[in-house]
Backbone as CSV, one residue per row, in Angstrom:
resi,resn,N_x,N_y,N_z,CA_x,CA_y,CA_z,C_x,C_y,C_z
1,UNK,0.854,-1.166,0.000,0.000,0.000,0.000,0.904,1.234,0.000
2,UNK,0.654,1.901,-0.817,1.151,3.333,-1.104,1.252,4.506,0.168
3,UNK,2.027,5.460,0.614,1.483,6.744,1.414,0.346,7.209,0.523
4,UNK,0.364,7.440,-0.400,-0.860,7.814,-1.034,-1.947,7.320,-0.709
5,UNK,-2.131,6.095,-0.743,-3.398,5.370,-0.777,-3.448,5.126,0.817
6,UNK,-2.845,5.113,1.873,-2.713,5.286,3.470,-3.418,6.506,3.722
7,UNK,-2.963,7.515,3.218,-3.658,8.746,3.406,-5.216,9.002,2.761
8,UNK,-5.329,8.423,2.033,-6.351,8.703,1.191,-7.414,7.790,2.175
9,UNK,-7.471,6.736,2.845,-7.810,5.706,3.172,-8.023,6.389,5.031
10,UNK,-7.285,6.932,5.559,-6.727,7.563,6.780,-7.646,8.280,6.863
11,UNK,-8.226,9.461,5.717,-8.860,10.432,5.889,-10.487,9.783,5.687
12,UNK,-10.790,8.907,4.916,-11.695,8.361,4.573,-12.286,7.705,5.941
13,UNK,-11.512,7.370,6.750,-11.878,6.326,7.874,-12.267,7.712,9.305
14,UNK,-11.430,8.898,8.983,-11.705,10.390,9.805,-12.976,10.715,9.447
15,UNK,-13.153,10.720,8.000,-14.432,11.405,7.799,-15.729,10.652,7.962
16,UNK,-15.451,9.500,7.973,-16.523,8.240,8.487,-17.009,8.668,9.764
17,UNK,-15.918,8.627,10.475,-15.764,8.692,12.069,-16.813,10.751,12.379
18,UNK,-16.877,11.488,11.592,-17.275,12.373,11.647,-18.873,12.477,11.158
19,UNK,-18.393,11.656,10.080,-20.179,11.912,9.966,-20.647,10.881,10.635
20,UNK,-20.524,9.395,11.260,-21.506,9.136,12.338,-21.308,10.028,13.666
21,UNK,-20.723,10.361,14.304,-20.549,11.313,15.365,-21.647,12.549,15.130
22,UNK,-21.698,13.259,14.177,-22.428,14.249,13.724,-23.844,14.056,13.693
23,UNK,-24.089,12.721,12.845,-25.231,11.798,13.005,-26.070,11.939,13.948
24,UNK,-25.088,11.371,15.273,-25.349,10.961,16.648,-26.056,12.378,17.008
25,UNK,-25.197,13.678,16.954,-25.554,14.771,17.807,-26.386,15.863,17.082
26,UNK,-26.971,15.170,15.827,-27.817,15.874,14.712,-29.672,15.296,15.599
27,UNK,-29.567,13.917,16.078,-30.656,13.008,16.084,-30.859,13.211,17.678
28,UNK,-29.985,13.212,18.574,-29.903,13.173,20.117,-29.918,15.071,20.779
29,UNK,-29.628,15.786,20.054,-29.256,17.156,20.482,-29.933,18.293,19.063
30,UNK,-30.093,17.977,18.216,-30.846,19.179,17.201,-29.796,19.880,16.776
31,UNK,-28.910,19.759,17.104,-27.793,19.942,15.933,-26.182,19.644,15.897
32,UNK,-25.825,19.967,14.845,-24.514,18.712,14.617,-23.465,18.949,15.290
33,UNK,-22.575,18.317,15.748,-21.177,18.297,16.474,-20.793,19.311,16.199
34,UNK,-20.168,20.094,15.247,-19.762,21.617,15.383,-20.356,22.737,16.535
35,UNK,-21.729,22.821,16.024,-22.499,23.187,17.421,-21.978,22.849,18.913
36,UNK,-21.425,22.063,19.211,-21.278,21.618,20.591,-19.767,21.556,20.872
37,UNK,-18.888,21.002,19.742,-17.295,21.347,19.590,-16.541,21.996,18.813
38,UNK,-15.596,22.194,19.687,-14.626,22.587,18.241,-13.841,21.503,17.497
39,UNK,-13.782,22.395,16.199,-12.715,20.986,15.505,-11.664,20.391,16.223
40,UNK,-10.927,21.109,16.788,-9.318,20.488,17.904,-10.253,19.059,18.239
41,UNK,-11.647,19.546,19.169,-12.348,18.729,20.199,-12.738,17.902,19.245
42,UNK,-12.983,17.242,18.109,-13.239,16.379,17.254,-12.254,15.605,16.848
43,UNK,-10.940,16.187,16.787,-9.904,15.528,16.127,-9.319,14.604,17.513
44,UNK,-9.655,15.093,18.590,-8.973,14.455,20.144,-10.113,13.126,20.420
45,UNK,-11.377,13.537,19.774,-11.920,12.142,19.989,-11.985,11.366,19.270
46,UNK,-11.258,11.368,17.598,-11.192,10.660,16.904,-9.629,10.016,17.127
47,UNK,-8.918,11.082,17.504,-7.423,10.217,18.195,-7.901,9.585,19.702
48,UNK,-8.685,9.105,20.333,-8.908,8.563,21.390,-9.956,7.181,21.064
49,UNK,-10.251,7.429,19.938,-11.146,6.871,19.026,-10.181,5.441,18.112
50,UNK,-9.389,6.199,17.907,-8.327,4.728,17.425,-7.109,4.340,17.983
51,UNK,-7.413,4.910,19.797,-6.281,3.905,20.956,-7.219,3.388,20.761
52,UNK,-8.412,3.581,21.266,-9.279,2.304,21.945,-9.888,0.854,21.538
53,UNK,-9.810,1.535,19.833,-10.122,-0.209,18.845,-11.113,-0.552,19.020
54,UNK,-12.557,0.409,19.304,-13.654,-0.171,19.502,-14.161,0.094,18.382
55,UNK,-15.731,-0.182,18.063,-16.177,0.059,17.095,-16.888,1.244,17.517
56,UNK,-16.607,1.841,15.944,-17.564,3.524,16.051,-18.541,3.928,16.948
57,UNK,-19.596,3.277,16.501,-20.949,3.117,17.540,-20.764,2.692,18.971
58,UNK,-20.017,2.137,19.360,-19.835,1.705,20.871,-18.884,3.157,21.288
59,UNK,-18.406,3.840,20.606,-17.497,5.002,20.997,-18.358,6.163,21.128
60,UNK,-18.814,6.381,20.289,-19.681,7.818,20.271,-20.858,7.150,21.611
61,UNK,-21.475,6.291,21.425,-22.450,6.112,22.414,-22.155,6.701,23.874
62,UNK,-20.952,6.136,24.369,-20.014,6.142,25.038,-19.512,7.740,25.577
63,UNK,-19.406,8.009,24.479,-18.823,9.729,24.679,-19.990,10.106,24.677
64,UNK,-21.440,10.414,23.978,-22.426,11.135,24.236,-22.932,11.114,25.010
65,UNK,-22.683,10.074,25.867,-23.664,10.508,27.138,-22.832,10.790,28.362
66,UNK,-21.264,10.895,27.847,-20.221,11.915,28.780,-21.059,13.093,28.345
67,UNK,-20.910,13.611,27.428,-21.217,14.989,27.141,-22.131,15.763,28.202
């Protein structure tokens, strides 16, 4: 696999990770994760998001009802 195709693939798996998160706080709160964070605060739970090796949905669940 290429850096190219790592990155391309890297960002694809970020932006996944963003739009269910967004999802979550579009359906539970009336409007989307921006509303409630900042980007930094998105990028820290998507890096906390792939120590943990869980699956998406068990993560955000998890964090939204920290919130």
């Amino acid at each position: 696999m290429t850096s190219q195709t790592r990155t391309i693939s890297h960002s694809a798996a970020r932006l996944s990770f963003i739009d269910a998160l967004n999802e979550v706080y579009m359906h539970k709160k009336g409007f989307g994760v921006y509303a409630f964070l900042t980007p930094m605060a998105v990028m820290r739970l998507y890096e906390q998001f792939l120590v943990l090796k869980i699956s998406e949905k068990e993560f955000i669940r998890t964090r939204i009802k920290l919130l």
